[in-house]
C-alpha positions as CSV (number, residue, x, y, z in Angstrom):
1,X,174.1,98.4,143.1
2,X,173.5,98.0,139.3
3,X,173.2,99.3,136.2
4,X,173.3,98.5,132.8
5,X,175.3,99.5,130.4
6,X,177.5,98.8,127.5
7,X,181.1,97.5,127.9
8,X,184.7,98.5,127.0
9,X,183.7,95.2,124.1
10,X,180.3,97.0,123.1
11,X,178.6,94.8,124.5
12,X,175.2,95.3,126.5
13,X,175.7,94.7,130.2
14,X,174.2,94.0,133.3
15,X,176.7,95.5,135.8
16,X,177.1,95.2,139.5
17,X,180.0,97.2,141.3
18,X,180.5,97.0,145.3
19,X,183.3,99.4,147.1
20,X,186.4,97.2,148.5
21,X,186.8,97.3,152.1
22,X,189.4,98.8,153.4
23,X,189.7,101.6,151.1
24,X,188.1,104.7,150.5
25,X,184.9,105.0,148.7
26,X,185.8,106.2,145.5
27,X,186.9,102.2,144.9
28,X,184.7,99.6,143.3
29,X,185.3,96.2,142.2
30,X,182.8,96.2,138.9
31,X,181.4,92.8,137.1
32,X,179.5,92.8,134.0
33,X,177.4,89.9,132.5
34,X,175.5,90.4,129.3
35,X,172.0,90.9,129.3
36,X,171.4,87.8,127.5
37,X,172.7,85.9,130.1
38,X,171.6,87.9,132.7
39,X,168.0,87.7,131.8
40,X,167.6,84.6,129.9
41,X,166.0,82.7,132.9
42,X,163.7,85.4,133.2
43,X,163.3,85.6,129.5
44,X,162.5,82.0,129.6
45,X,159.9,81.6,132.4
46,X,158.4,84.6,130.5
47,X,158.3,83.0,127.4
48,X,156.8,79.7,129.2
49,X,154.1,81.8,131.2
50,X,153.5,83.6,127.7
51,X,152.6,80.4,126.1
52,X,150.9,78.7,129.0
53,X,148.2,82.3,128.8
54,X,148.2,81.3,125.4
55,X,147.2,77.8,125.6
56,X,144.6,78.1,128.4
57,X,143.1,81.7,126.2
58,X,142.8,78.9,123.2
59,X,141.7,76.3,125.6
60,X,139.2,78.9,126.7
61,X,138.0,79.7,123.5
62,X,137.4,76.6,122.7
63,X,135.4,75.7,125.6
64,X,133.5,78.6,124.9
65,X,132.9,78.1,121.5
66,X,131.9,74.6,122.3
67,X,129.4,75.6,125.2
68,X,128.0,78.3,123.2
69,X,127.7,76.0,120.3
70,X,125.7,73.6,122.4
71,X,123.6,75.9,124.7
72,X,123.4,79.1,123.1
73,X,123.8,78.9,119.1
74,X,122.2,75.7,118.6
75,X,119.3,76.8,119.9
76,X,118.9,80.1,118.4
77,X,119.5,78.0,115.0
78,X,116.2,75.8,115.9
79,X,114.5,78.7,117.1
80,X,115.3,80.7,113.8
81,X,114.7,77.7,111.5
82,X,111.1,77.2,113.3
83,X,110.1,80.7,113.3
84,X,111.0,80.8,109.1
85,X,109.0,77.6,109.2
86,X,106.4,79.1,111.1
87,X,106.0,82.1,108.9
88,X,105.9,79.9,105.6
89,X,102.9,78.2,107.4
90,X,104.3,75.4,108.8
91,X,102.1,75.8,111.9
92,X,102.9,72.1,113.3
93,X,106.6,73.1,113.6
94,X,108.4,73.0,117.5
95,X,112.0,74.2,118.4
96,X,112.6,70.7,120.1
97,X,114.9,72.6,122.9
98,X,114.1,71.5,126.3
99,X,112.7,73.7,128.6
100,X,115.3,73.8,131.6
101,X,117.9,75.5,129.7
102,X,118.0,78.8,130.8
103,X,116.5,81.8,129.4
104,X,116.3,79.8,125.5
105,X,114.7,77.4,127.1
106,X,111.8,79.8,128.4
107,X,112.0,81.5,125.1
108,X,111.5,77.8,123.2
109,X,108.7,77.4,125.6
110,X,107.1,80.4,124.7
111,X,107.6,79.7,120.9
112,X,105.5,76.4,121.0
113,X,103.1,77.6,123.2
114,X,102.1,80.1,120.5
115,X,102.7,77.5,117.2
116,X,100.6,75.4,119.7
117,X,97.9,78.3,120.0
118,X,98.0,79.5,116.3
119,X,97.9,75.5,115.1
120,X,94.2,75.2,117.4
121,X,93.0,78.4,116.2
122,X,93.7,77.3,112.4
123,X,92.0,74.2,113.5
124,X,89.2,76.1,114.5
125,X,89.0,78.9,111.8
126,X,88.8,75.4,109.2
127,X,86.3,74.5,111.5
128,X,84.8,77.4,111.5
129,X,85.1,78.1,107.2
130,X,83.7,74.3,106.9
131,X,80.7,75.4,108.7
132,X,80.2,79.1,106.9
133,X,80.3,76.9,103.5
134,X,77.8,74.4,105.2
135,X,75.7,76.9,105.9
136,X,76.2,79.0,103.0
137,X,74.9,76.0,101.4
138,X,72.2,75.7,103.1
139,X,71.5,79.5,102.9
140,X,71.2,79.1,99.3
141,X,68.9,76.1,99.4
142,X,66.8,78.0,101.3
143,X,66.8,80.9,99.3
144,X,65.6,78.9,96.2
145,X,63.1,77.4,98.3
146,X,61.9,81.1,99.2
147,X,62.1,82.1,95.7
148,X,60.2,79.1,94.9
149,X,57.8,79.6,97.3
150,X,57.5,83.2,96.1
151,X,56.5,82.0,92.6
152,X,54.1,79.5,94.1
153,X,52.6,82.3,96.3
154,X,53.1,84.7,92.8
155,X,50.6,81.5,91.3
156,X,49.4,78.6,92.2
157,X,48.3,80.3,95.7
158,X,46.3,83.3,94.1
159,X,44.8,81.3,91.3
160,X,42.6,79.3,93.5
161,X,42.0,83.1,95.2
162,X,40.5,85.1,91.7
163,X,38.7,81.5,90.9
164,X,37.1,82.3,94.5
165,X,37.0,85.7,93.4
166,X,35.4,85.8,90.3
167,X,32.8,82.8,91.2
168,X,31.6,85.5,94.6
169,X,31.1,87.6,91.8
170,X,29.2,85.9,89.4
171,X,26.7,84.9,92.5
172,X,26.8,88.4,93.5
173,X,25.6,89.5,90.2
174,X,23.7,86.5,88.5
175,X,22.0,84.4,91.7
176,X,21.7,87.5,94.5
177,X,18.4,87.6,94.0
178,X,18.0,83.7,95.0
179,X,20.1,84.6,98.3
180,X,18.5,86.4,101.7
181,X,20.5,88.6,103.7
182,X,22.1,86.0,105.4
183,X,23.4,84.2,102.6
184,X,24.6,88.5,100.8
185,X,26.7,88.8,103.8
186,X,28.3,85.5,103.8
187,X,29.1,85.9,100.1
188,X,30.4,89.6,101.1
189,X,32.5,88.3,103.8
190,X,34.0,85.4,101.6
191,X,34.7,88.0,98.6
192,X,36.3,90.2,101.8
193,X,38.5,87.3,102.9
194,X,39.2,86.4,99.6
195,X,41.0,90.0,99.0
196,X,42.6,90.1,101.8
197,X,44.4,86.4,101.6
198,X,45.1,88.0,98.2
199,X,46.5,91.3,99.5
200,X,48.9,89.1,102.5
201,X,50.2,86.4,99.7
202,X,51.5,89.7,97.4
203,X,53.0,91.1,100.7
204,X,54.4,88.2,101.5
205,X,55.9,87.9,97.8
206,X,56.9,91.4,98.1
207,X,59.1,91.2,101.4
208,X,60.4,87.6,100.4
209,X,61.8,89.6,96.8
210,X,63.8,92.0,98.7
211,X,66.8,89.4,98.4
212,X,65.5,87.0,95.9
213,X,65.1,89.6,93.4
214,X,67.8,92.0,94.7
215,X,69.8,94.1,92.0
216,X,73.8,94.8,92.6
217,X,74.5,98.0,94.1
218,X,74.9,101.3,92.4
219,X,75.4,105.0,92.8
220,X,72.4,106.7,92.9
221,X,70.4,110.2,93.7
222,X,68.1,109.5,96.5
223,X,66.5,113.1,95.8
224,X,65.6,111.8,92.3
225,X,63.9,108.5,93.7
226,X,61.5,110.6,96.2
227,X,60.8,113.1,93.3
228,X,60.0,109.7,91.6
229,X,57.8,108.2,94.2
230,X,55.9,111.6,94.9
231,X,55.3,112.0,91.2
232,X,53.6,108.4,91.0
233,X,51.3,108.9,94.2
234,X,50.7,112.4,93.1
235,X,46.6,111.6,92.9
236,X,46.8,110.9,96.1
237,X,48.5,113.1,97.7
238,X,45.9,115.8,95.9
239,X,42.9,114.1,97.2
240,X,44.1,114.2,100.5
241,X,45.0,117.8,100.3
242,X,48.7,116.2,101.9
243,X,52.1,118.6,101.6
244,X,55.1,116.4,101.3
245,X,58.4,118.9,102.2
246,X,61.7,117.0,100.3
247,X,64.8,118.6,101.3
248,X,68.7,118.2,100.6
249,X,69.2,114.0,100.2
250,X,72.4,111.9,99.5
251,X,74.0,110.1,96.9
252,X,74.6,106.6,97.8
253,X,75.5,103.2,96.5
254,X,72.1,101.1,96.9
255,X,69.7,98.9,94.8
256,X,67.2,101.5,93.2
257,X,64.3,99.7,92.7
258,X,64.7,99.0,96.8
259,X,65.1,102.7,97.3
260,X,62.2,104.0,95.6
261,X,59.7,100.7,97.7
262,X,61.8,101.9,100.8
263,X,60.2,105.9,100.4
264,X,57.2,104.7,98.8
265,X,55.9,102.5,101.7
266,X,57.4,104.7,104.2
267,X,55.4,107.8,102.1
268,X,52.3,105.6,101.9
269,X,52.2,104.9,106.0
270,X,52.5,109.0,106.4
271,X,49.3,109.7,104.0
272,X,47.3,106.7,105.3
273,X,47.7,107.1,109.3
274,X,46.3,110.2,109.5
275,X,43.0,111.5,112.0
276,X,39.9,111.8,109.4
277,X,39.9,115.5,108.2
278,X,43.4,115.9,108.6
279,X,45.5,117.4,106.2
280,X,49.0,115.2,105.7
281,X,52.0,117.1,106.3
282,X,55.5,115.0,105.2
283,X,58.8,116.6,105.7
284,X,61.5,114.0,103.6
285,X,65.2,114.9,103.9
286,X,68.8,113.6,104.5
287,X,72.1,114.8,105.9
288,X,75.5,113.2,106.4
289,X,76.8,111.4,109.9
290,X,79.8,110.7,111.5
291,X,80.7,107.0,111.3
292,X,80.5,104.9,114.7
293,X,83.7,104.0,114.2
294,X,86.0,106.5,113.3
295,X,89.2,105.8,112.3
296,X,88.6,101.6,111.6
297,X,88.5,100.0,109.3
298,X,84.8,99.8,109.9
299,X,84.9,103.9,109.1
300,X,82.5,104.1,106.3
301,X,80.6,107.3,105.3
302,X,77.1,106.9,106.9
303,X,73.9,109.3,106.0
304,X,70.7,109.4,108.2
305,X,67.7,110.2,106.3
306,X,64.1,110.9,108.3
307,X,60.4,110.9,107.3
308,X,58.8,112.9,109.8
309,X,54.8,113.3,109.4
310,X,51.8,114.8,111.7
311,X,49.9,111.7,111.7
312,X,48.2,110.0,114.7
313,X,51.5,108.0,115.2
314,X,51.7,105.4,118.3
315,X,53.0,104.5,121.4
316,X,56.6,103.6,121.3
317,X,56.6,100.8,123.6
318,X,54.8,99.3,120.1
319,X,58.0,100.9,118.1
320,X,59.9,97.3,117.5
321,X,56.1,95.3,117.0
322,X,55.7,97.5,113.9
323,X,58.6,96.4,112.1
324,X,57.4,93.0,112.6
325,X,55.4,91.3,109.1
326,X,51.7,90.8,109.6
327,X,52.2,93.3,112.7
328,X,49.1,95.8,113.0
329,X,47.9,98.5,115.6
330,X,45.1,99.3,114.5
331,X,42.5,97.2,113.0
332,X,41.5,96.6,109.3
333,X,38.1,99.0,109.1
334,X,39.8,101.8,110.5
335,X,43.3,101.7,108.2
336,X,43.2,99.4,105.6
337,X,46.5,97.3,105.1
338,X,48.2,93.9,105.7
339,X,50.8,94.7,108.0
340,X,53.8,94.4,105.7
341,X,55.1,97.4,104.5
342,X,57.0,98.6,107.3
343,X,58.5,95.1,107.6
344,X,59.8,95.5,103.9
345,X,61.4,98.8,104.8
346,X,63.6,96.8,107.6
347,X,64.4,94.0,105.5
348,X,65.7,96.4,102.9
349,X,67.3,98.4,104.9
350,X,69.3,95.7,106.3
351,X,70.2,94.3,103.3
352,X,72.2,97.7,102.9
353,X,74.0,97.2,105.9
354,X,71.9,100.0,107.6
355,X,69.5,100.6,110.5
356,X,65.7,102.0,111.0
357,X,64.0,103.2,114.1
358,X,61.2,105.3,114.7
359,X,60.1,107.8,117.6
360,X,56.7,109.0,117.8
361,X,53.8,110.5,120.6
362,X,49.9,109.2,120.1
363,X,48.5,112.3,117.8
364,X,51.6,114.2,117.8
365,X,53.3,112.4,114.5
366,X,55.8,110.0,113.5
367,X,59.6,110.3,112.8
368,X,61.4,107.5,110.9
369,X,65.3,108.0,111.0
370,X,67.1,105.5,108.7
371,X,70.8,105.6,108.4
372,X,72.7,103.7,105.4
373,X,76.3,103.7,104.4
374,X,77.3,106.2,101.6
375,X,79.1,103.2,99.9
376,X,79.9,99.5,100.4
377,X,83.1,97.5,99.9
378,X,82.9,95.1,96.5
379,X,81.9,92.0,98.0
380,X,78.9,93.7,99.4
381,X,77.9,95.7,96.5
């Protein structure tokens, strides 16, 4: 066998002993080598497999290093490098990786596809922005021809009118006697016509100034404008014997002089479509509404308002013709009229970003429901 051990010398051994033949076991011939010498051919092949692990782990690392330089980090560098370049704006960078390379090379795929996508969409959206100012252009060219027109209507169209006017007159008063009945009711009908062209053209001025003549948005107390308009038509509503009802309304952010045409015309309609003998009964209040949109960005404070009256109102399938200008039902000797105030109501409700609609049943009465935002953002106002 063997053992090691340290020598009679001190020094570390590597002992073998072996029992001499023909004796009896308690005899052994004992050799010792020291352990350097025993193990320094093992020592040395471990050494040399030591360092040959060592060189192929650094040659290992270094291959490693190198592939993931070239496939793996080299990319990631381009793709981070495009997608800072991308985020500055710089929608015409690519990662330049090819596509067969793996997973990166799906991801770079990916990446330009979208730098491709947001580049056509910017494309578009300048497109689109050349074409808004184009057109916003154009929008305000038209809008001083309308105003234009307006003052020409306002004018030189309504001078040539009270000319016509005032000469029917004078032959009415000074030469009637010269004219037989023939020639009274042609001069009756001209002076007729003559009003009525004259009563269209200030419509027509009226609904063209709901934007040419429009006033910035403010807060305001919608109560205090119906008080308003039902203190100016007071006359009338005493001849007609009429109840108007005004219950809780709003405060909202609107064009006041708007407002008070909005209830006035809506006011006027409820006295004047009425069945003769009938006493006007006009119930005017408001409330608050959930928005349409909760919870977007599109969730503004609304408020429905309704005019409801017991006139001889009209068949709904009519109930989008009467929001129409120059629209009429009914005919010009039984309610007088051009056709344009319910028309103004729509345009200036739209211009405050809000809706109108009206229900109604032939004889039973007319309901009006407008709803309008409680405030508007600051480009709108």
């Amino acid at each position: 066998g063997t053992i090691e051990g340290t020598g009679l010398d001190g020094t570390e051994r590597l002992f073998a002993f072996q029992p001499l033949s023909g004796t009896d076991e308690g005899v052994f011939v004992v050799i010792g080598i020291p352990l350097e010498l025993a193990y320094a051919e093992a020592n040395q092949k471990l050494l040399r497999n030591l360092l040959l692990m060592l060189g192929v782990i650094v040659l290992a690392l270094a291959a490693a290093w190198f592939l993931a330089e070239v496939f793996i980090l080299r990319q990631t560098k381009s793709l981070v490098m495009a997608t800072e370049k991308l985020a500055h704006g710089d929608l015409q960078t690519r990662t330049d990786i090819p596509y067969e390379y793996g997973e990166l090379g799906q991801l770079a795929q990916a990446f330009d596809n979208m730098a491709e996508s947001l580049s056509q969409r910017a494309v578009e959206r300048d497109q689109a922005e050349k074409a808004m100012r184009e057109y916003a252009a154009d929008l305000e060219i038209s809008n001083r021809e309308l105003q234009d027109f307006a003052n020409i209507a306002s004018h030189d169209l309504q001078e040539p009118l009270r000319k016509i006017q005032t000469f029917s007159e004078l032959l009415e008063t000074r030469h009637s006697a010269a004219l037989d009945a023939e020639g009274l009711d042609y001069l009756a009908r001209m002076s007729s016509a003559a009003r009525r062209m004259q009563a269209l053209l200030r419509g027509l001025l009226a609904y063209s100034r709901v934007t040419t003549r429009a006033k910035p948005f403010e807060p305001i107390n919608l109560a205090a404008v119906v008080e308003r308009v039902v203190g100016d038509m007071d006359l009338q509503i005493e001849e007609l014997q009429a109840e108007v009802v005004v219950g809780d309304m709003p405060v909202i952010e609107a064009d006041v002089i708007q407002m008070y045409q909005l209830f006035q015309n809506l006011l006027s309609n409820a006295l004047k479509f009425q069945p003769e003998g009938n006493h006007p009964q006009v119930e005017i209040h408001g409330r608050s509404i959930q928005s349409a949109n909760p919870g977007t960005y599109e969730d503004i404070p609304l408020c429905a308002i309704t005019v409801r009256d017991n006139g001889i109102g009209f068949d709904e399938k009519y109930r989008d013709r009467i929001f129409q200008p120059f629209q009429r039902l009914h005919g010009r000797d039984d309610y007088p009229g051009t056709g344009m105030g319910l028309a103004i109501c729509r345009k200036i409700v739209e211009r405050h970003d809000g809706t109108i609609s009206a229900t109604s049943t032939p004889g039973a009465g007319t309901t009006f429901t407008i709803q309008l935002p409680v405030r508007h953002t600051e480009r709108e106002a």
